[in-house]
C-alpha positions in Angstrom: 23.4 -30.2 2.1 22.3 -29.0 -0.8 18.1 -29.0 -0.3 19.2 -27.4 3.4 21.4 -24.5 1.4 18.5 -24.3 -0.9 15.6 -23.6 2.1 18.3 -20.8 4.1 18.5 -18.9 0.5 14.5 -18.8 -0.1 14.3 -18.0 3.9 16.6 -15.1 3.3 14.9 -13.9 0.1 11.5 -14.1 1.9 12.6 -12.3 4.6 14.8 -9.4 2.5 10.9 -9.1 0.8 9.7 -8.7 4.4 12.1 -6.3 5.4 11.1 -4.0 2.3 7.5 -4.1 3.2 8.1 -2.7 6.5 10.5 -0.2 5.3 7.8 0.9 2.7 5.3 1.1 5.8 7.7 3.5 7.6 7.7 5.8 4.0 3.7 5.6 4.5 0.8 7.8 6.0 2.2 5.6 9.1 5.2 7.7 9.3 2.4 10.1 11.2 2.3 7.3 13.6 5.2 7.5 16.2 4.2 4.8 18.0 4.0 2.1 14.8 6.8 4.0 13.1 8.9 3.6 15.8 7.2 -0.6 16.3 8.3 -1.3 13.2 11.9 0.2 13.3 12.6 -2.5 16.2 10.8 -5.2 14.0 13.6 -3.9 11.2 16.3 -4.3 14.1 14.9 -7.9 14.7 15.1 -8.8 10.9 18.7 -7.5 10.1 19.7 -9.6 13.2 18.2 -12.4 12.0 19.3 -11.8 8.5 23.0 -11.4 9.4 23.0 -14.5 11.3 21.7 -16.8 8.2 24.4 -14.9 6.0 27.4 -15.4 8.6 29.2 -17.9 6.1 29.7 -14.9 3.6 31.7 -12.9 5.8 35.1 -14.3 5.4 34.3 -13.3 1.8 32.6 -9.9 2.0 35.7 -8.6 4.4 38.1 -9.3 1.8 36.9 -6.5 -0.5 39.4 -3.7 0.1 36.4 -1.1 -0.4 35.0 -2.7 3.0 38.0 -3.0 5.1 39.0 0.7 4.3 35.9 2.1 4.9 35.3 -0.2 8.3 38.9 1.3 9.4 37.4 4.6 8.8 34.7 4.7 10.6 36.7 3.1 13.6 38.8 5.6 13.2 36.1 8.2 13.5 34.2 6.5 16.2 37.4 6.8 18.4 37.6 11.1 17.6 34.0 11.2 18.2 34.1 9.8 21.7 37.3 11.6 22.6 35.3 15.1 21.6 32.8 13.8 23.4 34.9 13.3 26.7 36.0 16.8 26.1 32.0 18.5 26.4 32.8 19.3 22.9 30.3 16.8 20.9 28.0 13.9 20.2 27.9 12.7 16.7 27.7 9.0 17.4 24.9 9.1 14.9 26.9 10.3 12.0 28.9 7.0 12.6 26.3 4.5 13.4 25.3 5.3 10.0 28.3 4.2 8.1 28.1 1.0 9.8 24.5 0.4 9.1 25.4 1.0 5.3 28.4 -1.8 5.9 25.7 -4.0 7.3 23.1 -3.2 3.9 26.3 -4.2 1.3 26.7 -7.0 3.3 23.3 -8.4 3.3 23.3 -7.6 -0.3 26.5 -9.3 -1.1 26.4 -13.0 -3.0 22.0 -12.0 -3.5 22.3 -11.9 -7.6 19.5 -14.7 -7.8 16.5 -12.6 -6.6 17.4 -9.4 -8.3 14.7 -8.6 -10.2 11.9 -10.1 -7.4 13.3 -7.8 -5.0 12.8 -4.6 -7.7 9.4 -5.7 -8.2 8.4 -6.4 -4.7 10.1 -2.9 -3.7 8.6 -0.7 -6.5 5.0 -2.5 -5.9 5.5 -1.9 -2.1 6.5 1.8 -2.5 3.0 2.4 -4.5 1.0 0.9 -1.9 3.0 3.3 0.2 2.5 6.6 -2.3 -1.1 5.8 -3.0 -1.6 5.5 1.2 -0.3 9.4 1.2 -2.8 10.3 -1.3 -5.8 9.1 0.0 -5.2 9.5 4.0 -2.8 12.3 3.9 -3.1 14.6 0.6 -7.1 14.0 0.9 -6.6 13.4 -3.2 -4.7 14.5 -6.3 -4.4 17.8 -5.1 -0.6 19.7 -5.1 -1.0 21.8 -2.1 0.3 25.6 -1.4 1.0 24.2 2.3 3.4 21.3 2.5 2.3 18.0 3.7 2.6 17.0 7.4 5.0 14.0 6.7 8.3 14.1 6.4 8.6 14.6 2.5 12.7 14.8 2.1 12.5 11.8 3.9 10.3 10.2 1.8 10.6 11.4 -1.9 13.9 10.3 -2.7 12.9 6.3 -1.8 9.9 6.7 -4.4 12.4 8.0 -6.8 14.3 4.6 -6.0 11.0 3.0 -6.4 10.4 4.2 -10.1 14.0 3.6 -10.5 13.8 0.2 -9.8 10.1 -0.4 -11.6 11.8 1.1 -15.1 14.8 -1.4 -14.4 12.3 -4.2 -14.0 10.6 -3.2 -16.9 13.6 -3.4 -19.2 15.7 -6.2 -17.7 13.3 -9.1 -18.3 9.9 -10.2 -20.0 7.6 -9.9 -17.1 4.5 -11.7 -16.7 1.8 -9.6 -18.1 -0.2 -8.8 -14.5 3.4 -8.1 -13.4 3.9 -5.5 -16.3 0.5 -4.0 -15.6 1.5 -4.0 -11.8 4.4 -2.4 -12.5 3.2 0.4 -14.9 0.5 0.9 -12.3 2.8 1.1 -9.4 5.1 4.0 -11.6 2.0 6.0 -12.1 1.1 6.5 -8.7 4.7 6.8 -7.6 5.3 9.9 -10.2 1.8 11.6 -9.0 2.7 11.0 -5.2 5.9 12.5 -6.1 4.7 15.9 -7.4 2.0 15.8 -4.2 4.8 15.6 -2.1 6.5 18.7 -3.5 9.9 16.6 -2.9 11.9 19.1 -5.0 15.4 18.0 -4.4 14.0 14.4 -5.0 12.5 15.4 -8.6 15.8 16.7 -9.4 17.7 13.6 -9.0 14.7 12.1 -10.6 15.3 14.1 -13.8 19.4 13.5 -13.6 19.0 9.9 -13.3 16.4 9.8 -16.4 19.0 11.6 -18.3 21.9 9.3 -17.5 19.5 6.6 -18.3 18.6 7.6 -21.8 22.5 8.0 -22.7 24.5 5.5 -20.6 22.0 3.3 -19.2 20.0 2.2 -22.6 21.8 0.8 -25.8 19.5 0.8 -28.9 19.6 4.3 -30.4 16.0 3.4 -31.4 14.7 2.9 -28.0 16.9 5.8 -26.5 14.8 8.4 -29.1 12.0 6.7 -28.6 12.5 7.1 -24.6 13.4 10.5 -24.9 10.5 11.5 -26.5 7.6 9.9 -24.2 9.9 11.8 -21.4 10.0 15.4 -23.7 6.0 14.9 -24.4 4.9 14.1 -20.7 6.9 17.1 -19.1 5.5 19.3 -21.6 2.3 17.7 -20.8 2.5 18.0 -16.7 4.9 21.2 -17.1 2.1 23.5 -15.5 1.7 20.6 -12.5 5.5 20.3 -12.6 5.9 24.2 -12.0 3.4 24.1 -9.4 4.8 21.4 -7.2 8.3 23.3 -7.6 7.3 26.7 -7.0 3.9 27.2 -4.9 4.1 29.4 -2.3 7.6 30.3 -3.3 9.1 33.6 -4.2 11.9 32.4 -7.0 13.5 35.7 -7.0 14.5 35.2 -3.5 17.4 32.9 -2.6 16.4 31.9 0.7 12.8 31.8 -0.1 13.5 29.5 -2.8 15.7 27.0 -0.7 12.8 27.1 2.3 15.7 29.1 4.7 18.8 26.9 3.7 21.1 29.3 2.6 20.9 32.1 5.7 21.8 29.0 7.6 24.4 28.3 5.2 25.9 31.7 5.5 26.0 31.1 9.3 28.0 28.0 9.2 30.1 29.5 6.6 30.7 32.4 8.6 31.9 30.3 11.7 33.6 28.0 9.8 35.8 30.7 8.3 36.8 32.4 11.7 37.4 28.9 12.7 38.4 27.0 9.6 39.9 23.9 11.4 37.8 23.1 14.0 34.1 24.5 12.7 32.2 25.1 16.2 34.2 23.0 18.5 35.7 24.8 21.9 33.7 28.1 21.0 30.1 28.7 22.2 28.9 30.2 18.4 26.2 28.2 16.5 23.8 28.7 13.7 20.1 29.4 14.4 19.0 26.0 12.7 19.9 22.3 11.5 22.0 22.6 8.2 20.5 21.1 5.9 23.6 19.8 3.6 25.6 17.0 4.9 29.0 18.4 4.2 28.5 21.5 5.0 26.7 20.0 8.4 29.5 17.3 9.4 32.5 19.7 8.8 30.7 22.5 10.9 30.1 20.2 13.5 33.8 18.5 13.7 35.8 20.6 11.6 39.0 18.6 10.3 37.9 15.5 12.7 35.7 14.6 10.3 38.3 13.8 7.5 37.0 10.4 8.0 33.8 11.1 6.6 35.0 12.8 4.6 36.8 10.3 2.8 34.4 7.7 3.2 31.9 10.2 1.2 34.3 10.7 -1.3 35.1 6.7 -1.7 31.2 6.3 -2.0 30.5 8.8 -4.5 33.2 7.0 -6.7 31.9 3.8 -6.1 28.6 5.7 -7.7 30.5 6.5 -10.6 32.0 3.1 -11.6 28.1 1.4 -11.0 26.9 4.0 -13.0 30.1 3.3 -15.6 28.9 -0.2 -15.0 25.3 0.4 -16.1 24.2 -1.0 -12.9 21.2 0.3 -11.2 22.7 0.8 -7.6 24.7 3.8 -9.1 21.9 5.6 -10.0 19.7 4.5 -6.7 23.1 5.8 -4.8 23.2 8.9 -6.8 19.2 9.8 -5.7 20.8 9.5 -1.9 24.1 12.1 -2.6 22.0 14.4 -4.7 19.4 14.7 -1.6 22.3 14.8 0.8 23.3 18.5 -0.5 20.0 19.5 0.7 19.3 17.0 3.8 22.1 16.3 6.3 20.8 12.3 7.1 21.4 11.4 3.6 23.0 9.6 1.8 23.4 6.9 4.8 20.2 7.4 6.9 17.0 7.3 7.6 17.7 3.5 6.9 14.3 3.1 5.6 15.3 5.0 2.6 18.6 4.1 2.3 18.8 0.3 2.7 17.7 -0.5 -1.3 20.2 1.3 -2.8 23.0 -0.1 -0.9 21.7 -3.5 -0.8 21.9 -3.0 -4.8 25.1 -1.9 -4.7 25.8 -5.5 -2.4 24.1 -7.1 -5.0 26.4 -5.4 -7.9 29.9 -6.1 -5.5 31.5 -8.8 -8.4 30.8 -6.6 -11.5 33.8 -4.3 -9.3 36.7 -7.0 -9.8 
């Protein structure tokens, strides 16, 4: 029993390792591709089948945790509003709770997985280079920061490579790596960092430069190593700081508000404006909408539903304190979660989807469940 427990548990690791490949393919130059991008979303769909069947004996004990059950029963509960609305003409929002289960089904394939933690940071951070450097060469044409943006999606993808030099630091510092695996590593961070100012990902950079900060002070214990830290950091932005400043503000007029934030906040003012003739039902039963997508998740959900979407609401405010105890923790899903609520005040798929570049962090925070009890 033991030898057949043994082969299901290397199975699953091997094929967790696969599914992070192909979600590092779909944060690639492929993402250009619709026709792979889209190949390899069904071969994802395939996997987490597969993947939830071999884990079916952890269930019992991953629907215990009270966190799961309440936010299951909210997202149930929200499913049912949103195809009521939807009966009425008034919406169609499934997506906003597909995604809370797919983030169920991530914690839960993550749940009981403490044995191959630090494989599956190195095979995610090495995988996410391949990934950066694949940008550079076939879709940046080099180490060039240009004044036009990329044609990729870049809020999609920045905030997974700020995962993936999330995850290489931890790897780094949690255990003595074999010396090709160091050198890997430190090769994979380098290209991630350089992709990541090529990308322009400014939102993503942000979060990047939080999470270092909680790092140094929470995340790291010696006093020696936190100075010594904090000073590599200090020298290196002072270093890049004119290739920082140009990957923030190219092309951008910074004493303009809606210059600097690419349109966002006209459309802000929009939904604002509805929102506050209609405070309890946003747009629903009235024919007024805002001239583009609005690009904040709160902001988006409440416009769209109003106070139906208390249930996402609460299940966004039980997430982000979930953040705060991993992060209280010093467990690395906190800060990979807080990358995915940072960029969802400026992207209205995050913090639960694309899955691509959400599945890591909340497989971590799977991974991290027991430290909760």
């Amino acid at each position: 029993m033991k030898i057949k427990t043994d082969f299901f548990s290397k199975v699953y690791a091997a094929l967790i390792v696969v599914m992070l490949l192909i979600f590092s393919l779909q944060n690639s130059f492929l993402i250009k591709f619709s026709d792979i991008y889209t190949l390899l979303g069904y071969v994802s769909i395939v996997l987490l089948a597969l993947l939830i069947f071999i884990k079916k004996k952890s269930f019992n004990l991953f629907i215990k945790n009270k966190v799961v059950v309440i936010i299951f029963f909210l997202a149930v509960l929200q499913l049912i509003i949103v195809l009521f609305l939807k009966g009425l003409g008034q919406t169609d929002n499934i997506p906003y709770v597909r995604d809370i289960f797919l983030i169920l089904t991530f914690i839960y394939l993550g749940f009981n997985e403490e044995d191959n933690y630090f494989k599956y940071l190195f095979y995610f951070t090495v995988f996410l280079s391949l990934s950066a450097l694949s940008i550079i060469i076939f879709v940046a044409g080099g180490l060039t920061i240009s004044e036009q943006y990329l044609s990729i999606p870049k809020n999609q993808i920045a905030p997974i490579f700020v995962q993936g030099i999330i995850s290489g630091i931890f790897y780094l510092n949690g255990i003595q790596p074999q010396k090709a695996k160091r050198y890997i590593t430190f090769i994979s961070l380098a290209i991630l960092v350089v992709t990541l100012l090529i990308l322009r990902g400014r939102t993503a950079m942000l979060a990047l430069a939080l999470c270092s900060i909680l790092y140094i002070f929470l995340y790291i214990k010696s006093r020696k190593n936190k100075l010594f830290v904090l000073i590599a950091i200090i020298s290196s932005i002072i270093y890049f700081l004119p290739t920082i400043y140009k990957s923030f503000f190219l092309n951008y007029d910074i004493n303009e508000k809606d210059s600097f934030t690419a349109g966002r906040t006209s459309v802000y003012d929009e939904a604002l404006v509805i929102i506050s003739k209609n405070p309890l039902t946003g747009k629903l039963f009235q024919s007024s909408d805002v001239s583009s997508q609005i690009h904040n998740y709160l902001l988006s959900i409440y416009f769209e539903l109003g106070i139906f979407a208390i249930p996402l609401l609460i299940i966004y405010a039980i997430m982000m304190y979930q953040t705060y105890k991993m992060i209280k923790l010093r467990k690395i899903s906190g800060l990979l979660l807080l990358v995915l609520f940072i960029t969802s005040l400026s992207e209205y798929t995050f913090p639960y989807a694309p899955g691509s570049a959400t599945f890591f962090a909340f497989f971590l925070y799977g991974i991290n469940f027991k430290s909760l009890r």
